[in-house]
C-alpha positions as YAML, in Angstrom:
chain: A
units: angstrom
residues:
- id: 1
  name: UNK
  ca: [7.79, -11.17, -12.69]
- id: 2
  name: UNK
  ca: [5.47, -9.97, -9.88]
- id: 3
  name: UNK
  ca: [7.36, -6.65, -10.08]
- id: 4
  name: UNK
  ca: [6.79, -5.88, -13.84]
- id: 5
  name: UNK
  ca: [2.66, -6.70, -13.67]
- id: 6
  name: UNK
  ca: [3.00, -3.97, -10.74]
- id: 7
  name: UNK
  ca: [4.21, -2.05, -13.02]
- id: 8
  name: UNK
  ca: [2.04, -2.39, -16.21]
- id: 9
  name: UNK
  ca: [-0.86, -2.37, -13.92]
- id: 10
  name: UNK
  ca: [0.28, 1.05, -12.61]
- id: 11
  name: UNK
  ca: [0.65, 2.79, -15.94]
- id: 12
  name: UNK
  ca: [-2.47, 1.19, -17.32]
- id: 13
  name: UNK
  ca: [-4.41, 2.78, -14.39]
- id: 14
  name: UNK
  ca: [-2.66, 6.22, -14.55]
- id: 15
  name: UNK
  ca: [-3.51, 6.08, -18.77]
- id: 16
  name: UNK
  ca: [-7.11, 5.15, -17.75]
- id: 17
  name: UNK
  ca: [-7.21, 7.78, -15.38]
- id: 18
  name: UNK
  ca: [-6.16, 10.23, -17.74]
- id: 19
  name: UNK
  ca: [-8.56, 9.23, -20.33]
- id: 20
  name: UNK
  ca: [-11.44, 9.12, -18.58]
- id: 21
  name: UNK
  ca: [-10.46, 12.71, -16.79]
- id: 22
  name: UNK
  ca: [-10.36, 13.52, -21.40]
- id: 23
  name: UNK
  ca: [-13.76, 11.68, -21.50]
- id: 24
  name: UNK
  ca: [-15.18, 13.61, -18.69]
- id: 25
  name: UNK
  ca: [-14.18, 17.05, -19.49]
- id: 26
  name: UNK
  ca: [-15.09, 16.54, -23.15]
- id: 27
  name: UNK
  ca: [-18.52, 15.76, -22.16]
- id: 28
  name: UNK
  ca: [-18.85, 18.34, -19.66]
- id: 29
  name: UNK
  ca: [-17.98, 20.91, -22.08]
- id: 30
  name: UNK
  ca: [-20.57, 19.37, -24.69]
- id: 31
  name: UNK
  ca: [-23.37, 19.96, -22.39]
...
Protein backbone atom coordinates (compact mmCIF):
# COMPACT_ATOMS: atom_id res chain seq x y z
CA UNK A 1 0.00 0.00 0.00
CA UNK A 2 2.86 2.25 1.20
CA UNK A 3 4.62 1.35 -2.08
CA UNK A 4 1.86 2.49 -4.55
CA UNK A 5 1.30 6.21 -2.65
CA UNK A 6 5.25 6.31 -3.34
CA UNK A 7 4.46 5.90 -6.44
CA UNK A 8 1.47 8.21 -7.27
CA UNK A 9 3.22 10.76 -5.25
CA UNK A 10 6.25 10.45 -7.58
CA UNK A 11 4.42 10.91 -10.86
CA UNK A 12 2.21 13.61 -9.46
CA UNK A 13 5.41 15.59 -8.61
CA UNK A 14 7.25 14.85 -11.92
CA UNK A 15 3.59 16.06 -13.84
CA UNK A 16 3.72 19.16 -11.54
CA UNK A 17 7.13 19.71 -12.33
CA UNK A 18 6.55 19.60 -15.84
CA UNK A 19 3.68 21.90 -15.76
CA UNK A 20 4.91 24.45 -13.93
CA UNK A 21 8.42 24.28 -16.11
CA UNK A 22 5.01 24.88 -19.25
CA UNK A 23 3.71 27.66 -16.89
CA UNK A 24 7.03 29.25 -16.53
CA UNK A 25 8.29 29.29 -19.96
CA UNK A 26 4.89 30.40 -21.27
CA UNK A 27 5.09 33.37 -19.16
CA UNK A 28 8.56 34.13 -19.78
CA UNK A 29 7.98 34.23 -23.36
CA UNK A 30 4.80 36.56 -22.82
CA UNK A 31 6.87 39.17 -21.27
Amino acid sequence: MSENIVTIYGEVSELIEKKSAELIDQYLTAT
